[in-house]
FIDO-834318 format. One record per residue (C-alpha): residue in three letters; x, y, z. Coordinates in steps of 0.05 Angstrom, whole numbers, padded with zeros to 5 digits, always signed. Example, Ala and Ser with C-alpha at 12.3 -4.5 7.8 and 13.67 -1.06 7.14 Angstrom:
residues 2
Ala+00246-00090+00156Ser+00273-00021+00143
end
This chain:
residues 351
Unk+00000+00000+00000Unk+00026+00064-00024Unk+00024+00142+00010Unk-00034+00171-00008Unk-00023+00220-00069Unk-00098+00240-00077Unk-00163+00242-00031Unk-00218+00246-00085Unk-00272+00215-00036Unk-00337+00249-00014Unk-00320+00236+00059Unk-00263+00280+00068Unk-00230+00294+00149Unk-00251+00343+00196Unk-00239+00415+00176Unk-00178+00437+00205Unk-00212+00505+00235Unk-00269+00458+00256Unk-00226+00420+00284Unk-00181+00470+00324Unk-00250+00496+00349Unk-00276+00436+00383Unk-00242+00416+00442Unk-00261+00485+00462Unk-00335+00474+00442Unk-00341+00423+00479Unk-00322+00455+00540Unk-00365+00507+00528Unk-00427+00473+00491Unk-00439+00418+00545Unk-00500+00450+00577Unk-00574+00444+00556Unk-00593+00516+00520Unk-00662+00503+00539Unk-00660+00510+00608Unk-00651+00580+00657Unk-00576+00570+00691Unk-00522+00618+00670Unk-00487+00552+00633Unk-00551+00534+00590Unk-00554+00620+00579Unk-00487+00618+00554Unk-00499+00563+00504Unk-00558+00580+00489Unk-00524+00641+00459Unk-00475+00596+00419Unk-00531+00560+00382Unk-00559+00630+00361Unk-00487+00638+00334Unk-00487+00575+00298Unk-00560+00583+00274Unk-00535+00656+00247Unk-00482+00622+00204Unk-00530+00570+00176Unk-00581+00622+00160Unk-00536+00666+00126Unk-00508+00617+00078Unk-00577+00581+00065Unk-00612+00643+00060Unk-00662+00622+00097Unk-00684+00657+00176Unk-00661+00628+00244Unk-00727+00606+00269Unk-00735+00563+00211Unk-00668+00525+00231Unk-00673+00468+00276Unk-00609+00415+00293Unk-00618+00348+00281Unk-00571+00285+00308Unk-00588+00238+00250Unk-00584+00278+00188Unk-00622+00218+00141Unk-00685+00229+00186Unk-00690+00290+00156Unk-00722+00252+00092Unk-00779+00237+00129Unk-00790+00291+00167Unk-00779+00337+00113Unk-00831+00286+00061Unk-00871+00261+00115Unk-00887+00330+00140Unk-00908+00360+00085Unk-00953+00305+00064Unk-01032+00300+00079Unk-01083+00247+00066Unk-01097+00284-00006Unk-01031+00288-00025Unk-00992+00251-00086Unk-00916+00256-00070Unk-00872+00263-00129Unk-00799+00237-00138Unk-00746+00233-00192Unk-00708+00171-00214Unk-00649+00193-00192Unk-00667+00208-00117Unk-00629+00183-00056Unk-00646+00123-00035Unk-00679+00157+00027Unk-00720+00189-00014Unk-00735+00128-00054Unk-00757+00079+00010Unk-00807+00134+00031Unk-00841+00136-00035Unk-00848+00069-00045Unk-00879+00057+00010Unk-00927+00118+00000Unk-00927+00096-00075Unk-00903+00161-00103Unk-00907+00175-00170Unk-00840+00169-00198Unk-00814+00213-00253Unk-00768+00201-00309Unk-00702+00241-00328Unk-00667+00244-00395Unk-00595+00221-00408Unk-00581+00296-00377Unk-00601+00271-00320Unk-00650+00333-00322Unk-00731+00315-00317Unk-00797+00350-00329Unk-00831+00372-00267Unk-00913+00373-00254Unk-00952+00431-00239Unk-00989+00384-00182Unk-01036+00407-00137Unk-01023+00450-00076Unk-01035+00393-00031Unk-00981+00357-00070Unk-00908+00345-00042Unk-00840+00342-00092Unk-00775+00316-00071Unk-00729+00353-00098Unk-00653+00356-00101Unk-00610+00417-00116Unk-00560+00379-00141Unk-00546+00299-00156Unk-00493+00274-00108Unk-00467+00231-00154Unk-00469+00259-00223Unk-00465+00331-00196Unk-00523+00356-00246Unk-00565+00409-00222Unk-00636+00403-00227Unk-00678+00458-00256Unk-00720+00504-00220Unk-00785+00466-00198Unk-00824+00532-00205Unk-00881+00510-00243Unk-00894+00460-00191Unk-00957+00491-00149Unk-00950+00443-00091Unk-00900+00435-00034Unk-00829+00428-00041Unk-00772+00387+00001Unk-00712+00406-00020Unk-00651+00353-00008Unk-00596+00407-00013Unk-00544+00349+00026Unk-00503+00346-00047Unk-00496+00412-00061Unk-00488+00456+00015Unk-00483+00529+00019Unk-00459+00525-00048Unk-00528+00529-00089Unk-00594+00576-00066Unk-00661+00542-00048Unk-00713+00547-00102Unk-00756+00617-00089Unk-00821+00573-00066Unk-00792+00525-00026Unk-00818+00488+00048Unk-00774+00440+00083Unk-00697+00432+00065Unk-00643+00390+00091Unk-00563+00393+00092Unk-00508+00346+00122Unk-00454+00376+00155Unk-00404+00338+00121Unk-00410+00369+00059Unk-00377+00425+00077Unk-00318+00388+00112Unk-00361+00392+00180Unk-00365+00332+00236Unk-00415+00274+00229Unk-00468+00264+00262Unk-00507+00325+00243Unk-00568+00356+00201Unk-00591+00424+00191Unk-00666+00418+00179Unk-00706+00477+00163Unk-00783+00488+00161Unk-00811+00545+00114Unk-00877+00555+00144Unk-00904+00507+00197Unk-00978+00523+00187Unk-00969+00463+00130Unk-00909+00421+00172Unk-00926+00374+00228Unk-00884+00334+00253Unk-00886+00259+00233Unk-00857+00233+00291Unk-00879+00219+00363Unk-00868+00276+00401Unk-00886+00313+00464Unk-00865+00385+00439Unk-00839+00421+00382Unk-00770+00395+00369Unk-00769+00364+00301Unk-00726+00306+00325Unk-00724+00265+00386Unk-00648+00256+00388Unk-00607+00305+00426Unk-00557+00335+00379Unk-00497+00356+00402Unk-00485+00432+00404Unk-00409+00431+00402Unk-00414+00389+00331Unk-00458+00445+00312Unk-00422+00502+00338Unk-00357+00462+00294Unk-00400+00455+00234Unk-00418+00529+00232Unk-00341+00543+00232Unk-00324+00496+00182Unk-00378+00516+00136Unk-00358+00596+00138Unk-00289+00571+00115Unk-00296+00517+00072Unk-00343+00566+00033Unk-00297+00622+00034Unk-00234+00567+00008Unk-00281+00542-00050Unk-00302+00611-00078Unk-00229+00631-00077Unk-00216+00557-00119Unk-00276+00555-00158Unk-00252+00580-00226Unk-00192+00529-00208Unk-00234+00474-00196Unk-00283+00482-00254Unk-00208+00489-00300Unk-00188+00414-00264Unk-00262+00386-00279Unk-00251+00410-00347Unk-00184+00375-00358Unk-00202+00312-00330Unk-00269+00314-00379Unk-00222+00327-00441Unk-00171+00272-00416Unk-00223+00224-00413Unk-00256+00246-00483Unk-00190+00243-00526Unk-00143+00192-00483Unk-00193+00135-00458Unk-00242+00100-00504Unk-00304+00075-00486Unk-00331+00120-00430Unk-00387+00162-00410Unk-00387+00214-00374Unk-00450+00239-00329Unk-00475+00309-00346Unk-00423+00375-00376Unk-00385+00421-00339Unk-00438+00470-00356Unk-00490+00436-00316Unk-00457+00390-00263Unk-00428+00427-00198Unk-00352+00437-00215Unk-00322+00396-00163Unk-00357+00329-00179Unk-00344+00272-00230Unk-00383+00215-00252Unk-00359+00162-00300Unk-00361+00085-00329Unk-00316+00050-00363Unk-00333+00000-00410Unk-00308-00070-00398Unk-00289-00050-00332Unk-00297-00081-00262Unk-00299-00013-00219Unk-00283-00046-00155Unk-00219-00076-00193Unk-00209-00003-00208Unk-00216+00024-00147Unk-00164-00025-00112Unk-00114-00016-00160Unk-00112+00065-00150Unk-00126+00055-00078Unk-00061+00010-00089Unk-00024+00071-00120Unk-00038+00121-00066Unk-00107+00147-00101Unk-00170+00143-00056Unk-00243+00152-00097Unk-00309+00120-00096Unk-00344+00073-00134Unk-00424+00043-00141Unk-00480+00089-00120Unk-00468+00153-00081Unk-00529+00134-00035Unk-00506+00061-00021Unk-00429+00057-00044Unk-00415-00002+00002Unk-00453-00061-00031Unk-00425-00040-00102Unk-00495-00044-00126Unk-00502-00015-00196Unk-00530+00061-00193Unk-00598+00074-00199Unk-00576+00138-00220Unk-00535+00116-00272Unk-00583+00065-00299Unk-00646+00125-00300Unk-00608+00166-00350Unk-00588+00107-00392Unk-00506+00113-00378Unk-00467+00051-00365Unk-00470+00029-00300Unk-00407-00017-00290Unk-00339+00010-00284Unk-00365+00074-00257Unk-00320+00125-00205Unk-00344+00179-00173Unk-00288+00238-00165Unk-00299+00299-00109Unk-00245+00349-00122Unk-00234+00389-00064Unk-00203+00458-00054Unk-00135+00430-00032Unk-00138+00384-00104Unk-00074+00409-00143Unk-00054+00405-00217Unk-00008+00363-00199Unk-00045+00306-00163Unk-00097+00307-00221Unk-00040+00292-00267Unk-00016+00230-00237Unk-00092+00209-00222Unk-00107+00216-00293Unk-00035+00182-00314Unk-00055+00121-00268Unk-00127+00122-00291Unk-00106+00110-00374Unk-00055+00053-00347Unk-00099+00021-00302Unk-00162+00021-00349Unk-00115-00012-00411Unk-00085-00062-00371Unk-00151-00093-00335Unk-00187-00086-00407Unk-00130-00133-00434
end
């Protein structure tokens, strides 16, 4: 096993800022903010800090934010919510597979996408829910504006961060603090308007979740986020130049491969593609063997190595595929090699 030359894996470590910041917020998060000692005063203020940060990059207010300790809940609470006895929930083919197990068993209407990955929305009804993503985590494509849709919307913003804006009519999003290079083991859930939210869970008061979440992993997620956003604006003409070079490498170096979405519509720091004639897992352990670390399968279930249901919607080979996240510390350099071992390793296992 080699040094590791490139990290081009969703999961990425703890923001070093983040990181810095934690031992302290845990020695000054600790104490409950709901209740009346000095203690829960003082953290009480920190939350209002976090929720600050949060709101300001998710234009959205700080009442509408709310903490949660299991950020996949948030598909439920966010779908579940939002539906009513009248309503018919609509979904895309290439939803998380959150999203996926709550519509079947609602039996949601699912809705095709082209090989753009793109699809048509509904106008619906206004009883009517839509799942909808800001941005694919595995292609990258961004979806189009649902604003003809005259229903409610859940947006599933946990691809794309602080780095996209919620559509202009929008009702419950959700975002995963590890995104933005913040801890696990945290969700930032926001309700629109709660005259059409209820809570789908049991509960005894108005928390959206019954897990405690921890305030100092949201106190280090705020920090992370702040810079983590301000290090990929100051990269993101860099990284979209990188996404670009890898696309043309791939075109004119490496037959037989498609390549999910263009760098006009996909987010610049992600990459999906399949190679044919390819065994990705193969692939994988061969440039985890030369110091490269990526991912492989589905972005919602990567482990099994399960073909993507993504993939397989907008008619793109679905073996041989690796997923790329190029992150603001990515250099020319490392992309080089990458793309040097790629071409090598591809030839010799199609031989």
């Amino acid at each position: 096993m080699g040094s590791v030359t490139g990290r081009f894996q969703s999961e990425t470590p703890l923001h070093s800022a983040a990181a810095a910041f934690l031992a302290d917020a845990f020695d000054r998060g600790w104490p409950d903010p709901a209740k009346i000692t000095n203690e829960s005063r003082r953290a009480a203020i920190l939350q209002n800090e976090a929720k600050e940060i949060f709101a300001s990059h998710f234009g959205v207010r700080l009442d509408q934010i709310r903490f949660l300790a299991d950020p996949e809940i948030g598909f439920h609470l966010g779908i579940s919510g939002l539906l009513s006895p009248e309503s018919t929930l609509y979904y895309t083919a290439v939803d998380r597979s959150e999203v996926y197990a709550i519509a079947e068993d609602l039996q949601g209407e699912r809705l095709d996408v082209a090989i753009d990955g793109l699809t048509e929305y509904p106008e619906g009804t206004t009883t009517d829910v839509l799942a909808w993503q800001t941005a694919n985590g595995e292609t990258g494509i961004r979806s189009q504006s649902p604003s003809n849709f005259g229903g409610r919307i859940f947006v599933d913003a946990t691809a794309s961060g602080s780095l996209l804006e919620l559509p202009e009519k929008w009702h419950c999003a959700l975002w995963n603090s590890r995104v933005w290079q913040g801890p696990a083991g945290l969700g930032v859930f926001a309700v629109a308007d709660s005259s059409v939210w209820r809570n789908p869970l049991p509960h005894v008061d108005s928390a959206a979740s019954s897990s405690n979440y921890s305030l100092p992993l949201a106190m280090a997620s705020a920090i992370a986020l702040e810079v983590s956003h301000r290090e990929y604006q100051e990269r993101q003409f860099a990284l979209t130049a990188i996404n670009a070079k890898i696309r043309e490498f791939l075109r004119s170096e490496i037959p037989e491969v498609d390549v999910a979405g263009t760098l006009n519509t996909t987010l610049p720091h992600l990459l999906s593609f399949s190679f044919l004639y390819v065994d990705a897992q193969m692939l994988v352990n061969e440039l985890d063997r030369r110091g490269f670390a990526i991912d492989s399968g589905s972005a919602c279930n990567s482990s099994n190595m399960e073909p993507s249901h993504v993939l397989a919607a907008m008619g793109l080979l679905t073996h041989g595929n690796v997923r790329l996240t190029l992150h603001p510390q990515t250099t020319e350099e490392q992309i080089d090699q990458l793309l040097i071992a790629l071409k090598e390793i591809v030839l010799e296992l199609r031989n």
